[in-house]
N, C-alpha and C positions, 0 to 999 in steps of 0.2 A: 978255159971255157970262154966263148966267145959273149959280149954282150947282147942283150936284148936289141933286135934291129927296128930301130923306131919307123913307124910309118907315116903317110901323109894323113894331113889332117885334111878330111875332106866336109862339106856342107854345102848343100844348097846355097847357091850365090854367090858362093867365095872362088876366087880363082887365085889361086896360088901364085900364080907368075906376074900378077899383076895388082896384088892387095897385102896390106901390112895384117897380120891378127894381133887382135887384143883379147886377150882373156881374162877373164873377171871369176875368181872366186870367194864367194862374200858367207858370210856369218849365217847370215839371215835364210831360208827355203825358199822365201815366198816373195815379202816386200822390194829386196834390194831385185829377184830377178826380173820379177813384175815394170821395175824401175827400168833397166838396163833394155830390156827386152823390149820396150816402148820408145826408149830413147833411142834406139840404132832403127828402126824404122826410119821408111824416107819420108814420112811428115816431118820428122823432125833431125836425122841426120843426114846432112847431103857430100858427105865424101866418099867417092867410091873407090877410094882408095886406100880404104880399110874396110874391114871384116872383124864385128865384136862377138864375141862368145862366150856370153855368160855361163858356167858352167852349173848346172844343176847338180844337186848331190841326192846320193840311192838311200840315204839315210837321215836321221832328223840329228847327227853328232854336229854342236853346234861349236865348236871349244875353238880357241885362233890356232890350235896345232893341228887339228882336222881340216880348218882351211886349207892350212900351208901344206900338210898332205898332199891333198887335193890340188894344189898347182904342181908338185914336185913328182907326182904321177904322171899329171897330164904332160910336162916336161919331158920324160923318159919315156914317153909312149909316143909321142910324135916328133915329126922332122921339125925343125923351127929354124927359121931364116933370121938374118939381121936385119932390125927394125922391127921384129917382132917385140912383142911384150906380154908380160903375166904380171896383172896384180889383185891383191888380196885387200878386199873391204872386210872391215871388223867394229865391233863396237867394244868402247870403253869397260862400257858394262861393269863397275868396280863392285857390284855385291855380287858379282862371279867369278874375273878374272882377277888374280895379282897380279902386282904393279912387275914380279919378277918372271911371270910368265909371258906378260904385254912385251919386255923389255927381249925377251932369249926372242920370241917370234920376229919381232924387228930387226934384230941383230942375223939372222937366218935369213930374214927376206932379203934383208942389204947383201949379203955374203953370194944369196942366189941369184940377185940381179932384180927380183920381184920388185914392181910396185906396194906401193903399203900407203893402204889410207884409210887412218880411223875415224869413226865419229865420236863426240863427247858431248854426251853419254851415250849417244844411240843412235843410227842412224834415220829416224824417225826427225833428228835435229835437224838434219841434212832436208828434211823435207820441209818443217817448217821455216827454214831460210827462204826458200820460193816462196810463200805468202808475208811473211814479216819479217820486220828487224829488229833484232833484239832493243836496239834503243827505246823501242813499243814498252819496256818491261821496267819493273824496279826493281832492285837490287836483292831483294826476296826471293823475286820469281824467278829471275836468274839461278838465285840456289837452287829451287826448287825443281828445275829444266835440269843442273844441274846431277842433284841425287836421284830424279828422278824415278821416286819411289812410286810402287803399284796403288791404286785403288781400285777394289774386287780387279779385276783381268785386265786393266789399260795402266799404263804407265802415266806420269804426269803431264810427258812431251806429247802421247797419245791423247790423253787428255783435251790439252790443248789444239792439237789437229781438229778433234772432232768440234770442240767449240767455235775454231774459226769458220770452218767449211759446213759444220752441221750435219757431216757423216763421215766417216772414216772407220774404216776396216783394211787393217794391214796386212792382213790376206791376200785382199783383190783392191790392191791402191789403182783409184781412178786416178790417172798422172795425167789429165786433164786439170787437173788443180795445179801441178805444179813445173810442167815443163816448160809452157810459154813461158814462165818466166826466169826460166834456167840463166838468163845472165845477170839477173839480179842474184841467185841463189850465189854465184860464183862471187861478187862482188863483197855481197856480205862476209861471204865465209873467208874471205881474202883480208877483209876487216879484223875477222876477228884473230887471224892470225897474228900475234903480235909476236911469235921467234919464229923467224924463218927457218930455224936450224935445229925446231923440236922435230925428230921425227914423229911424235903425235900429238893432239893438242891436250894440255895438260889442265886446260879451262874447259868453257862450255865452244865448242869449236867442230869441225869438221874440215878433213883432209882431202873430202871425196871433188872437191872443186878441183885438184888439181889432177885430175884423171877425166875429170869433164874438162878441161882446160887443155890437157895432152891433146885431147880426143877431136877437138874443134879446131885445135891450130894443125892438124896432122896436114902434108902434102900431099 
């Protein structure tokens, strides 16, 4: 029986013969697309010689295997050219995932070609690097950013958002707080990277800098 014949991948704006795609499929419903979706705007990104595509999902299944789904679909369902790419935003999240479920998903995405960029603990980390630098902190609240435990419905990194800016809702992130400053965010988090050769950061960290890194050096 013959396979599935993948089709093109078609969107407004994007022209196939003339643009790389990037695909993004992330953890999160709402924040990380809210993020992406603002950032590939030409206020703020200016190569036209890429096309990003965050991919939304039909369901609230939030797990890093439902991710990886989720690219390894969209993979078999369309044509993809070389210099194309797929990759997968996830969070830490350790009062949900194990370290040996973090570990098979990575080893998957490497095997599929996927990008893979986690945040630690959360990507919500990733956002507070655009306004401050960890050095800001003592060694406490570091833990604290860290474990990143709930009070009533915000997380402690939430928390924090909302006391620097004085509103924050991860629903409908105003990325007016945090894009202008997108090359510091990179710089930090490049900081905090101290093993090149983790594939996730196994401290308080984020990987999502090297996908916004990809993204801005593209030809």
């Amino acid at each position: 029986m013959a396979g599935r014949v993948r089709r093109e991948f078609t969107r407004k704006g994007f022209n196939r013969d003339t643009q790389k795609l990037f695909v993004i499929a992330a953890e999160g419903t709402e924040t990380e697309i809210k993020y992406f979706e603002e950032f590939k705007s030409p206020q703020w990104y200016h190569n036209k010689a890429v096309f990003i595509e965050p991919l939304r999902r039909i369901d609230n299944s939030s797990s890093p295997s439902r991710v990886l789904r989720q690219l390894k679909e969209f993979k078999k369902e369309y044509r993809l050219k070389d210099g194309d790419e797929l990759w997968m935003i996830i969070d830490r999240d350790k009062q949900s995932w194990k370290i040996s479920e973090i570990s098979d998903v990575a080893q998957k995405c490497q095997q599929a070609k996927f990008g893979f960029a986690m945040s630690n603990p959360a990507f919500e980390f990733w956002l507070l690097l655009h306004i401050t630098a960890l050095t800001d902190y003592s060694e406490d609240t570091k833990r604290e950013f860290l474990d990143n435990r709930k009070t009533g419905d915000r997380t402690r990194v939430e928390m924090e958002l909302l006391h620097l800016l004085g509103s924050f809702n991860k629903s409908n992130i105003n990325t007016n707080h945090f894009l202008p400053h997108l090359n510091l965010a990179i710089q930090r988090a490049e900081e905090q990277d101290n093993n090149a050769g983790e594939r996730w950061p196994n401290q308080l960290g984020s990987h999502v800098y090297k996908l916004i890194r990809k993204l801005l050096e593209q030809n």
